[in-house]
N, CA, C and O atoms as a printed pandas DataFrame, in Angstrom:
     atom_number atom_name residue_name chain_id  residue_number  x_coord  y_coord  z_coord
0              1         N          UNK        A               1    0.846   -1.173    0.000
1              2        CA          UNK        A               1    0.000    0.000    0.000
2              3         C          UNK        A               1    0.899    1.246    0.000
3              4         O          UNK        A               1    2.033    1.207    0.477
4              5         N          UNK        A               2    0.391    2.306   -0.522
5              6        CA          UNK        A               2    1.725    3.740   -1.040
6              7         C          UNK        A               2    0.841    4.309    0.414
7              8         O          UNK        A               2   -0.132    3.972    1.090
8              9         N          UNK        A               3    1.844    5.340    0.372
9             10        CA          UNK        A               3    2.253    6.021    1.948
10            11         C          UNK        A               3    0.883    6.788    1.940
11            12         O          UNK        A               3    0.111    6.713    2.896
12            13         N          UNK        A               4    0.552    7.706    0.548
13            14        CA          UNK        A               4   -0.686    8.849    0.198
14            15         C          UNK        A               4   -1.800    8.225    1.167
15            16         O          UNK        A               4   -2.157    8.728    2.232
16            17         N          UNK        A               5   -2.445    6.646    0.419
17            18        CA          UNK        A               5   -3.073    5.855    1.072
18            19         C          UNK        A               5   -3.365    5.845    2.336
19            20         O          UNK        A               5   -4.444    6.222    2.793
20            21         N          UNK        A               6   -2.182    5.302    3.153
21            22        CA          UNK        A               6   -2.138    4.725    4.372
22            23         C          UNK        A               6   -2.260    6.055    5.089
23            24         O          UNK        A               6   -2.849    6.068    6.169
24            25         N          UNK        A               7   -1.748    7.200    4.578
25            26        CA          UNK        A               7   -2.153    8.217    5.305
26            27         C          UNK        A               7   -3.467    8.633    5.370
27            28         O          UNK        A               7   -3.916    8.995    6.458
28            29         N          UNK        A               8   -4.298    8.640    4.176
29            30        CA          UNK        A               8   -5.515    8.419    3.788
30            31         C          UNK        A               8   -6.569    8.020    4.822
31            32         O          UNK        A               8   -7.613    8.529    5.230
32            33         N          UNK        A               9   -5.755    6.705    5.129
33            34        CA          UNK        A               9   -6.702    5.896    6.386
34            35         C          UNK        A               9   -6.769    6.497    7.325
35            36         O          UNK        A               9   -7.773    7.084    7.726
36            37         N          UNK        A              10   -5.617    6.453    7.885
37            38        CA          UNK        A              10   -4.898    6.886    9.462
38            39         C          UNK        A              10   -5.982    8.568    9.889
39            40         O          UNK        A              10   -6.555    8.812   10.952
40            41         N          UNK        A              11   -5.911    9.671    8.281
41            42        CA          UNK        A              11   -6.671   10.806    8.666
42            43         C          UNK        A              11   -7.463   10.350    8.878
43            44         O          UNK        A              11   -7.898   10.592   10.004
44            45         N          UNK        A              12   -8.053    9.623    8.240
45            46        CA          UNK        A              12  -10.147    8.899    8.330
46            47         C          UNK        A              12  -10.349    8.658   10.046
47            48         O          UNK        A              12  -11.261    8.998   10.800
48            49         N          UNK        A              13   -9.217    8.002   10.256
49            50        CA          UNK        A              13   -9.295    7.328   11.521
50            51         C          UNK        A              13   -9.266    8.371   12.635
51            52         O          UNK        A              13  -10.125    8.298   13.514
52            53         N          UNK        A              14   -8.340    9.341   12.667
53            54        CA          UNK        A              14   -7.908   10.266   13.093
54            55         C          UNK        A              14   -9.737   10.978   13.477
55            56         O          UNK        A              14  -10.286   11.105   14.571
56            57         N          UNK        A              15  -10.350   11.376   11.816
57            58        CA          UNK        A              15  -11.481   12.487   12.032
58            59         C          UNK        A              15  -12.410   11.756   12.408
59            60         O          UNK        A              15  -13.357   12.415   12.838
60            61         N          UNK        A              16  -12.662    9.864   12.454
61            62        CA          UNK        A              16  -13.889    9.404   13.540
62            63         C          UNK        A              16  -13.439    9.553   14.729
63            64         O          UNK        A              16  -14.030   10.466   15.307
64            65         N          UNK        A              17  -12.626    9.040   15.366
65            66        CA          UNK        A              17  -11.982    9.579   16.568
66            67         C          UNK        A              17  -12.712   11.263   17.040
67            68         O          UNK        A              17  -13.454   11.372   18.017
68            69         N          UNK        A              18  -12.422   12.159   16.367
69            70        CA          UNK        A              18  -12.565   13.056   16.708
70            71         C          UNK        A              18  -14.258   13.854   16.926
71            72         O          UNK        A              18  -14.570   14.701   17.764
72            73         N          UNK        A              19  -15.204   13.162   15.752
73            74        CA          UNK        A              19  -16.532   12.886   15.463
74            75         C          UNK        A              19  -16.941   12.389   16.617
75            76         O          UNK        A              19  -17.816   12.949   17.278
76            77         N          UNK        A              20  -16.502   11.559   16.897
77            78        CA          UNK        A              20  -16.926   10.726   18.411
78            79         C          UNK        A              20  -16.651   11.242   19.455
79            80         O          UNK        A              20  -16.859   10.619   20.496
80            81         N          UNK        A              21  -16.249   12.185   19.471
81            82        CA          UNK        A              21  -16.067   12.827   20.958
82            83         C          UNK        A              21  -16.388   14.151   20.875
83            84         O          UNK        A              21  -16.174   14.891   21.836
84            85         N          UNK        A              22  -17.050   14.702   19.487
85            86        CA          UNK        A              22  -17.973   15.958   19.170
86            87         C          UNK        A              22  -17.114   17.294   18.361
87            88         O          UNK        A              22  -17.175   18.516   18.228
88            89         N          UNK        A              23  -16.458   16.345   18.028
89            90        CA          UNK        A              23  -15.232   17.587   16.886
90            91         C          UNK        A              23  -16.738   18.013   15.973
91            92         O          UNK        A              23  -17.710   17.285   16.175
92            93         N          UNK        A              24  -16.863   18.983   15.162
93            94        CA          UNK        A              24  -17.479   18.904   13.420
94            95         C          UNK        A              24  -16.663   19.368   12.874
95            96         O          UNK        A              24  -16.158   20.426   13.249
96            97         N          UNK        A              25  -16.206   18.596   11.614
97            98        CA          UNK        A              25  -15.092   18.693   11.179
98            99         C          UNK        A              25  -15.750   19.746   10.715
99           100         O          UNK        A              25  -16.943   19.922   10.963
100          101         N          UNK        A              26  -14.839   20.776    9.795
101          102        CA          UNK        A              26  -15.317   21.903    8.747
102          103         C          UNK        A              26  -14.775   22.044    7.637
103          104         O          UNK        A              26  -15.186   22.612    6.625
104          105         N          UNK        A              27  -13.498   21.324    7.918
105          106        CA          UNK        A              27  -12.306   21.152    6.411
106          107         C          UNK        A              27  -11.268   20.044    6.041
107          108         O          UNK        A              27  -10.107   20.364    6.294
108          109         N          UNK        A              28  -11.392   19.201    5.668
109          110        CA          UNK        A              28   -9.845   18.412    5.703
110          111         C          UNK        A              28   -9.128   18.819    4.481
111          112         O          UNK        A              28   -9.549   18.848    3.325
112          113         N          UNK        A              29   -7.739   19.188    5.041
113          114        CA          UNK        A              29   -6.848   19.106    4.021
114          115         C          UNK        A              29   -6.880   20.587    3.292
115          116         O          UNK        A              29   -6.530   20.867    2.145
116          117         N          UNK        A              30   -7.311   21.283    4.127
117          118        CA          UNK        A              30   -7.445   22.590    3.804
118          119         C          UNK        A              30   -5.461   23.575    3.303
119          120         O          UNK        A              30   -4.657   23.993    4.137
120          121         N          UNK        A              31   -5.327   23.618    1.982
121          122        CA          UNK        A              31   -4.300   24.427    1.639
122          123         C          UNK        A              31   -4.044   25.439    1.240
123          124         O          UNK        A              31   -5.060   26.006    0.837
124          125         N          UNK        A              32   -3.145   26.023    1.125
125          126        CA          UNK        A              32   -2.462   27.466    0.373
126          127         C          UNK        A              32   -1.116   27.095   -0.019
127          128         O          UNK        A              32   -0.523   26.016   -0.050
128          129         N          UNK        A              33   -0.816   28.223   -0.292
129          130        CA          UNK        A              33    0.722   28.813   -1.232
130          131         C          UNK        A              33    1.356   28.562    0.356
131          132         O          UNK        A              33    2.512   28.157    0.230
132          133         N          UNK        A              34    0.941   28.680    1.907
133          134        CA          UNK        A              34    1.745   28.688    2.778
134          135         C          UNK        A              34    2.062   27.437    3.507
135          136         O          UNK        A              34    2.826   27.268    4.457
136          137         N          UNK        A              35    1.307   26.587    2.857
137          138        CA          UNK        A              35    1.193   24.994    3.552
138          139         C          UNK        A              35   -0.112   24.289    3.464
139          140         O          UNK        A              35   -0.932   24.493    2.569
140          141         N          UNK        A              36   -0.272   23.370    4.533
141          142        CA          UNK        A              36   -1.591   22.647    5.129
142          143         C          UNK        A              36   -1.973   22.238    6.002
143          144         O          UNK        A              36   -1.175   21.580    6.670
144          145         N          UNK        A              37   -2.895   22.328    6.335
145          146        CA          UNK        A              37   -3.384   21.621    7.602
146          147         C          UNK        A              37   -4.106   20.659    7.471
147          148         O          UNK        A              37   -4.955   20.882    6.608
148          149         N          UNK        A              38   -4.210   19.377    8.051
149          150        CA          UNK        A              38   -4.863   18.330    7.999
150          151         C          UNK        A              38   -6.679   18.186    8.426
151          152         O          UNK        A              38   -7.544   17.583    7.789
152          153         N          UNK        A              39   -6.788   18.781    9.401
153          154        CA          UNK        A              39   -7.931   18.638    9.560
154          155         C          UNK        A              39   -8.137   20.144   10.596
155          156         O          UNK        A              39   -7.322   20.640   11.374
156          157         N          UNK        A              40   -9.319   20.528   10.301
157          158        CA          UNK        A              40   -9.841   22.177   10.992
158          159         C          UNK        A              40  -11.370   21.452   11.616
159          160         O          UNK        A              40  -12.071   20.599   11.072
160          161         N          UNK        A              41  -11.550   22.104   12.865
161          162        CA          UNK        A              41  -12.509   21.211   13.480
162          163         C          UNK        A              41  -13.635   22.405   14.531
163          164         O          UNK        A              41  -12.895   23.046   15.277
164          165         N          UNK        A              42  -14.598   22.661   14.659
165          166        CA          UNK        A              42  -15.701   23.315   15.954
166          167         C          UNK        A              42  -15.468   22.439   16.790
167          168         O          UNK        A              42  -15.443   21.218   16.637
168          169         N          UNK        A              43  -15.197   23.378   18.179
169          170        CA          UNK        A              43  -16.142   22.345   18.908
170          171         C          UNK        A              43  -15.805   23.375   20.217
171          172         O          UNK        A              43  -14.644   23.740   20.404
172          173         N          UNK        A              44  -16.765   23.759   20.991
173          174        CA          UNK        A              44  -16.919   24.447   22.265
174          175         C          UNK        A              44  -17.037   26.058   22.028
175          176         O          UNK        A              44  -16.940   26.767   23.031
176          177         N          UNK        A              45  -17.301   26.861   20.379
177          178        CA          UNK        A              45  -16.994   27.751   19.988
178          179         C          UNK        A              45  -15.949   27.988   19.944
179          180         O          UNK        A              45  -15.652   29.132   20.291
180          181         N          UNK        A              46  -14.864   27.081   19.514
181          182        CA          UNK        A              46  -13.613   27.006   19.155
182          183         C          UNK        A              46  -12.890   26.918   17.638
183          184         O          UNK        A              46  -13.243   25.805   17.248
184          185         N          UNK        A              47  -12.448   27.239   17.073
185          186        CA          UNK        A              47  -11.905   26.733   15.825
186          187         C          UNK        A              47  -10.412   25.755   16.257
187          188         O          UNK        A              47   -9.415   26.371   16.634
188          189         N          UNK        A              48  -10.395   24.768   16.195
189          190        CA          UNK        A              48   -9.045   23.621   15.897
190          191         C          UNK        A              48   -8.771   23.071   15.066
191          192         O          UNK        A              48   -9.382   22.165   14.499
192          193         N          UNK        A              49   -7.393   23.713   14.759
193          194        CA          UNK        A              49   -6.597   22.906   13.923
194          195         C          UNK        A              49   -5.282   22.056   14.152
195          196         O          UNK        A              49   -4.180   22.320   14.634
196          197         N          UNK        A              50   -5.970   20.707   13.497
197          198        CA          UNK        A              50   -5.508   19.731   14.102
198          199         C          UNK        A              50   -4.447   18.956   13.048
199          200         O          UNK        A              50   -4.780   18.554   11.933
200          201         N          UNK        A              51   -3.000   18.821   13.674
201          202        CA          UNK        A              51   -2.510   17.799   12.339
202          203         C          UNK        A              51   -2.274   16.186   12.966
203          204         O          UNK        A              51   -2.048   15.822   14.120
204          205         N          UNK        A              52   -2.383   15.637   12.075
205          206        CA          UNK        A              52   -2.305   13.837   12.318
206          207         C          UNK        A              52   -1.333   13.808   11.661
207          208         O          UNK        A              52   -1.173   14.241   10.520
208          209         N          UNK        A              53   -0.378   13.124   12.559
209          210        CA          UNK        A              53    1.036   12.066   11.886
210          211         C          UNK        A              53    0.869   10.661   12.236
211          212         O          UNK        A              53    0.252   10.289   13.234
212          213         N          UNK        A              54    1.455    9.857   11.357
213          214        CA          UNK        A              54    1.264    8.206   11.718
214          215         C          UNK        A              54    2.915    7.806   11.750
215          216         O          UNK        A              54    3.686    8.194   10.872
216          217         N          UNK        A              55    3.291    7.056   12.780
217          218        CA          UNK        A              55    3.956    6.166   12.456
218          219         C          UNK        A              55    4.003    4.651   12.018
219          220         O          UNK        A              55    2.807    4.361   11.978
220          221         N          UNK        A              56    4.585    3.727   11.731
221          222        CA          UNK        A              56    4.212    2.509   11.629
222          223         C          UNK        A              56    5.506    1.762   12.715
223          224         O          UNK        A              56    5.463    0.563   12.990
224          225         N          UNK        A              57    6.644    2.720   13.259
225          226        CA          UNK        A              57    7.560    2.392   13.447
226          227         C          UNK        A              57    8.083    3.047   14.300
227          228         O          UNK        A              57    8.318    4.108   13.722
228          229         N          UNK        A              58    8.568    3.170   15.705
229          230        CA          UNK        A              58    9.189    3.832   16.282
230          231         C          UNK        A              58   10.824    4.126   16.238
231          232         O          UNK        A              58   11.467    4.497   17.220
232          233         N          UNK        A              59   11.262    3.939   15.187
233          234        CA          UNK        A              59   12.568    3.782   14.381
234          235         C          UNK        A              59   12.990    5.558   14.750
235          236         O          UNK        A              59   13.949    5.948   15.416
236          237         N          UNK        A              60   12.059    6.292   14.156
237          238        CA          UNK        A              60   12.193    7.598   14.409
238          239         C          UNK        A              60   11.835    8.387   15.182
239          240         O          UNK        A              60   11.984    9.585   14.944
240          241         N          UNK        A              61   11.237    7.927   16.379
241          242        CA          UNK        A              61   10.467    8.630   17.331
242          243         C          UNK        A              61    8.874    8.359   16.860
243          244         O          UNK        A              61    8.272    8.010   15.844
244          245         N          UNK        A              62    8.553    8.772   18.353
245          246        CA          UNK        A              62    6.596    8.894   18.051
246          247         C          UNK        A              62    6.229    9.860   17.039
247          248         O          UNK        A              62    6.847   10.821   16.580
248          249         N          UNK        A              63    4.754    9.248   16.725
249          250        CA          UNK        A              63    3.994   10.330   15.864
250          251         C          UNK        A              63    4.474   11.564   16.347
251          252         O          UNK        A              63    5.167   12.343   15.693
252          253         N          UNK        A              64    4.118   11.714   17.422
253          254        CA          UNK        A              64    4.023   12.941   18.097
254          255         C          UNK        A              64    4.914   13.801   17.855
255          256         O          UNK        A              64    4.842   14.949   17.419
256          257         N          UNK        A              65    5.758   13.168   18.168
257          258        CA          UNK        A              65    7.140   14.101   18.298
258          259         C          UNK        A              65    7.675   14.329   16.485
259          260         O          UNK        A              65    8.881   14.209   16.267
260          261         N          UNK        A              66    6.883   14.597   15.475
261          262        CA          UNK        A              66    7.021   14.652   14.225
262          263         C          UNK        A              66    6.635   15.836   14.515
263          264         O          UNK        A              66    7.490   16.407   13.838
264          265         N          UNK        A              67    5.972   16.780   15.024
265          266        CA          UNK        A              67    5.324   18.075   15.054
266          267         C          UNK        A              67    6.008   18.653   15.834
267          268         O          UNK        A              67    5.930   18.786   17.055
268          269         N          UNK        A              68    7.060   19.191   14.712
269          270        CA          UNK        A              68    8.238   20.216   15.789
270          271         C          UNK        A              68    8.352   21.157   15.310
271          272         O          UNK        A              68    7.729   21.363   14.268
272          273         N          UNK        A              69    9.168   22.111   15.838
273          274        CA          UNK        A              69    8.452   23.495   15.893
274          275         C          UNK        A              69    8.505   23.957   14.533
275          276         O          UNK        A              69    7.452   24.433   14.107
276          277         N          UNK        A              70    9.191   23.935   13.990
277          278        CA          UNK        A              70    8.861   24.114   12.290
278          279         C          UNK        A              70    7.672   24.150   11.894
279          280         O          UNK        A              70    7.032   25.139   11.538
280          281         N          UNK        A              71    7.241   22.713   11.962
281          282        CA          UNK        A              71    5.936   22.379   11.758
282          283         C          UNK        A              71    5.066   23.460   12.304
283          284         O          UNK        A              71    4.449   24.350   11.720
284          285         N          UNK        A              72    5.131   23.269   13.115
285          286        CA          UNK        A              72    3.938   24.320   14.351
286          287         C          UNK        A              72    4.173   25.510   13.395
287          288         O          UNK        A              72    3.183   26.054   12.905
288          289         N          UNK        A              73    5.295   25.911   13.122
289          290        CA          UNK        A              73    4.930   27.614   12.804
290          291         C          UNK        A              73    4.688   27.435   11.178
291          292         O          UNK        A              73    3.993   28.343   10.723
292          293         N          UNK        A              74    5.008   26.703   10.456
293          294        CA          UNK        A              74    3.869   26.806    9.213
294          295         C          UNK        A              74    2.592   26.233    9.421
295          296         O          UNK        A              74    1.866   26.321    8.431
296          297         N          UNK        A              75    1.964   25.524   10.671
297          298        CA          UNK        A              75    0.272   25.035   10.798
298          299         C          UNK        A              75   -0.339   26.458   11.103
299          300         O          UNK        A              75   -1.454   26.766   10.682
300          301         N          UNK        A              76    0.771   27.666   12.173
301          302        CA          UNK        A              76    0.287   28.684   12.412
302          303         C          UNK        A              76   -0.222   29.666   11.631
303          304         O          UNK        A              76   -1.345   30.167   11.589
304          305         N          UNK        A              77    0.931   29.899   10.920
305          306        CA          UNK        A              77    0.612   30.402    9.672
306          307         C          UNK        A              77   -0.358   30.667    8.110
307          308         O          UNK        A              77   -0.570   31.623    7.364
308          309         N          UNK        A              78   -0.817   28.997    8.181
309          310        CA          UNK        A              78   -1.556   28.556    7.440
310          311         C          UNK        A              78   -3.384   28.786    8.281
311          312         O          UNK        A              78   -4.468   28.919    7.712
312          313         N          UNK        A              79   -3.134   28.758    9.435
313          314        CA          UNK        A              79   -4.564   29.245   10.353
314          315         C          UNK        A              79   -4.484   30.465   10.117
315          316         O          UNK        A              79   -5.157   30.763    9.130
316          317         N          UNK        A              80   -4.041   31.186   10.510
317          318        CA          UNK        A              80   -4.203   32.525   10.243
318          319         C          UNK        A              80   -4.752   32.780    8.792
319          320         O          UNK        A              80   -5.752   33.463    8.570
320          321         N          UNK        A              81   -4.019   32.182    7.857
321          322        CA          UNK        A              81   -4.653   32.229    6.538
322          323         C          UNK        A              81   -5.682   31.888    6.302
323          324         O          UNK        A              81   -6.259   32.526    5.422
324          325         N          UNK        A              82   -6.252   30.997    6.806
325          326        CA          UNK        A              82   -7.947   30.531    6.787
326          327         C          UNK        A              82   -8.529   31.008    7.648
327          328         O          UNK        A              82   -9.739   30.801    7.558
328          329         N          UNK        A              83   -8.176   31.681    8.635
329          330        CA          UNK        A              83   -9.102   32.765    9.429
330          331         C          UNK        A              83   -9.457   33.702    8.520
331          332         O          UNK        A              83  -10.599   34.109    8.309
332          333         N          UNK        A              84   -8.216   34.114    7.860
333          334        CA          UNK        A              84   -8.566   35.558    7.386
334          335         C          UNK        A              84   -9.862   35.742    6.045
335          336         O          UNK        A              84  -10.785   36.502    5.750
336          337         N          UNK        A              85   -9.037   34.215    5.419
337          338        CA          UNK        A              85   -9.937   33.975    3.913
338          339         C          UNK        A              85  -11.422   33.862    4.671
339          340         O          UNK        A              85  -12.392   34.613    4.563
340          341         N          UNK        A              86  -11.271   32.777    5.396
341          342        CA          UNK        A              86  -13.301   32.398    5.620
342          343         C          UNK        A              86  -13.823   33.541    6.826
343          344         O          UNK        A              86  -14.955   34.007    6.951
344          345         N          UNK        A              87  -13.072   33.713    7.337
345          346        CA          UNK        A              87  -13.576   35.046    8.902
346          347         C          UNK        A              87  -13.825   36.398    9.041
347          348         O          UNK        A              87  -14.581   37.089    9.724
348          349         N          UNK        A              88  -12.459   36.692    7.690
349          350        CA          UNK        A              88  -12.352   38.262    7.954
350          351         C          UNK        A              88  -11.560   38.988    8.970
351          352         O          UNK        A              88  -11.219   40.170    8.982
352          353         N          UNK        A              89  -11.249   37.681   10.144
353          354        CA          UNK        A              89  -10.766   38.334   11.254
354          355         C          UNK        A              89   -9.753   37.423   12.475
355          356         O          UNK        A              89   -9.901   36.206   12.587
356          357         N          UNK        A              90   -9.143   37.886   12.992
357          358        CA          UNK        A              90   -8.370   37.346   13.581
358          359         C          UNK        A              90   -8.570   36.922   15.257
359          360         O          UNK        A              90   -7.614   36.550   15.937
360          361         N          UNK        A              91  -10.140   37.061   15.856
361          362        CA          UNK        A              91  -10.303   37.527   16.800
362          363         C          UNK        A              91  -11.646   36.410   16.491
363          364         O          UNK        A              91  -12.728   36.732   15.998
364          365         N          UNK        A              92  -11.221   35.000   16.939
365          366        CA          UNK        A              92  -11.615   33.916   17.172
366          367         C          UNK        A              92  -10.786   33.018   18.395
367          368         O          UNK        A              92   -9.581   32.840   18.573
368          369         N          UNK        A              93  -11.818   32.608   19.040
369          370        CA          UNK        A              93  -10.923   31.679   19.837
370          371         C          UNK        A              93  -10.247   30.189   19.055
371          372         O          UNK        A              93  -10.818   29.348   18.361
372          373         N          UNK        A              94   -9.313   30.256   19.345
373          374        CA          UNK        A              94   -8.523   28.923   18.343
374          375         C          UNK        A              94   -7.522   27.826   19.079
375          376         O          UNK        A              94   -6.860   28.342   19.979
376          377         N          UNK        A              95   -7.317   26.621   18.901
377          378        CA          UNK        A              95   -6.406   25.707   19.579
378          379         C          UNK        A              95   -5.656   25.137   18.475
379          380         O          UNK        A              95   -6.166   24.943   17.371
380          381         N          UNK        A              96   -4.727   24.928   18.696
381          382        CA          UNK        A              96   -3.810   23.731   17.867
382          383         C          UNK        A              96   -3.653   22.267   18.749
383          384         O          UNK        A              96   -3.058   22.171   19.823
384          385         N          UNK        A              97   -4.439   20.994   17.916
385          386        CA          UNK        A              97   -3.928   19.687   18.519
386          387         C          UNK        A              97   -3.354   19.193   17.853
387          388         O          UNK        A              97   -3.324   19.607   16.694
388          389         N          UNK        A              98   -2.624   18.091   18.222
389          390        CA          UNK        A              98   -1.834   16.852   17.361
390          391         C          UNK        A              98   -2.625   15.323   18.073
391          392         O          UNK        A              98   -2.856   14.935   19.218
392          393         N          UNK        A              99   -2.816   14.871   16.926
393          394        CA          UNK        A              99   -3.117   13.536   17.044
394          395         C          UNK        A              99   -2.057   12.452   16.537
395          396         O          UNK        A              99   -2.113   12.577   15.314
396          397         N          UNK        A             100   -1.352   11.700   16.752
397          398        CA          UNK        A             100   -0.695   10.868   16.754
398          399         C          UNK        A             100   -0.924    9.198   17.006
399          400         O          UNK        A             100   -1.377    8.569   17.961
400          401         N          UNK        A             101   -0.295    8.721   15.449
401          402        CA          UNK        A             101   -1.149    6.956   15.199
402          403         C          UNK        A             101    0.601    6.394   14.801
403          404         O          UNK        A             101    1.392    6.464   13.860
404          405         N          UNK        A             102    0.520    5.711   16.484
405          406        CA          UNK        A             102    1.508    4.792   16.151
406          407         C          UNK        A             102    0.983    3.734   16.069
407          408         O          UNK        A             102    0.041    3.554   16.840
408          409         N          UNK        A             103    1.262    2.891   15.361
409          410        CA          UNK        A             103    0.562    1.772   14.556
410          411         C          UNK        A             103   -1.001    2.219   14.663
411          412         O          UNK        A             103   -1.460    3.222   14.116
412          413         N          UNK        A             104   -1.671    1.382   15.390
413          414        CA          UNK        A             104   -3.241    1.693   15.707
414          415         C          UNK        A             104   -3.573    2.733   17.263
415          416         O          UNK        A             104   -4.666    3.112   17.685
416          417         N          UNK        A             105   -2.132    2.982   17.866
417          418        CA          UNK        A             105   -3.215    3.627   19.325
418          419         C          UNK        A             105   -2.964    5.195   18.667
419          420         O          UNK        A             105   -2.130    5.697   17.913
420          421         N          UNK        A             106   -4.080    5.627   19.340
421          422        CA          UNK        A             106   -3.836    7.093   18.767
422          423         C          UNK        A             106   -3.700    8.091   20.383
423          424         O          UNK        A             106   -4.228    8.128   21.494
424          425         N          UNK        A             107   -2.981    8.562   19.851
425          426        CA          UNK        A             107   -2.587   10.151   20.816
426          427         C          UNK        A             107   -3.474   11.004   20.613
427          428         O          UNK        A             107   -3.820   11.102   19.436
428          429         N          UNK        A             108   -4.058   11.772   21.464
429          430        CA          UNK        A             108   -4.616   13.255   21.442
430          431         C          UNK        A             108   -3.479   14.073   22.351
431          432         O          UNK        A             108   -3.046   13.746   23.455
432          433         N          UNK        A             109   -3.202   15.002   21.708
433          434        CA          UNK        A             109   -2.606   16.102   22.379
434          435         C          UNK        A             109   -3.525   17.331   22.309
435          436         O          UNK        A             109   -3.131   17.881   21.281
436          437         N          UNK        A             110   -4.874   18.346   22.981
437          438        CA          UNK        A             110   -5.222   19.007   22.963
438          439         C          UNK        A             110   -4.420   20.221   23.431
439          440         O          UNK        A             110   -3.693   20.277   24.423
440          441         N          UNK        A             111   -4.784   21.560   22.195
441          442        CA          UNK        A             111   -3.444   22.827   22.516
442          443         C          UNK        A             111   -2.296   21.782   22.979
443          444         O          UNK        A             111   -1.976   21.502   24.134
444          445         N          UNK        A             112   -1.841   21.352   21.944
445          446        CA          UNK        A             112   -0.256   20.930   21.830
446          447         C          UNK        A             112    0.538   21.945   21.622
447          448         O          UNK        A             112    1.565   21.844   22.293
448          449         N          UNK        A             113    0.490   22.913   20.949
449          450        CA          UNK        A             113    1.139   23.657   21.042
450          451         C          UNK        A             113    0.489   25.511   20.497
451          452         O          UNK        A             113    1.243   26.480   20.586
């Protein structure tokens, strides 16, 4: 199975997970010229944006620890950009999580960072 795929799943898996505990999703895979974010989510009058990494292998460290600060500051970046396009405004309450799928258990990190 190619990686696109398996990532494919893992998001699916990732946004029932999140369905089930009262996320509504509003976007997956939402992009620009500045990056992407995996999944943008309501929930508590919140906007979250959330990225999912999978491992299959702890060869390289946890999912988790794939979302380093790099990362973080182009997911930031890229929110702001979809605030501005769909909102108008910058003056929303907002969280960043990471979800993390090593093999099958999954991580929630809520405001990970």
């Amino acid at each position: 199975m190619n990686k696109r795929k398996i990532g494919e799943e893992k998001e699916f898996l990732a946004l029932k997970y999140l369905t089930d505990r009262g996320y509504k999703i509003i976007k997956r895979n939402y992009r620009c010229k500045l990056g992407e974010i995996d999944l943008i989510a309501k929930k508590d009058n919140r906007i979250i944006f959330i990225e999912v990494k999978y491992r299959s292998t702890s060869k390289y460290g946890s999912a988790i620890e794939a979302v380093n600060y790099k990362k973080q500051m182009i997911i930031r970046r890229v929110a702001r950009h979809f605030l501005l396009t769909n909102y108008h405004t910058l003056e929303i309450p907002v969280s960043f999580d990471v979800i993390g799928i090593d093999n099958n258990k999954i991580t929630h990190i809520e405001n990970g960072f």
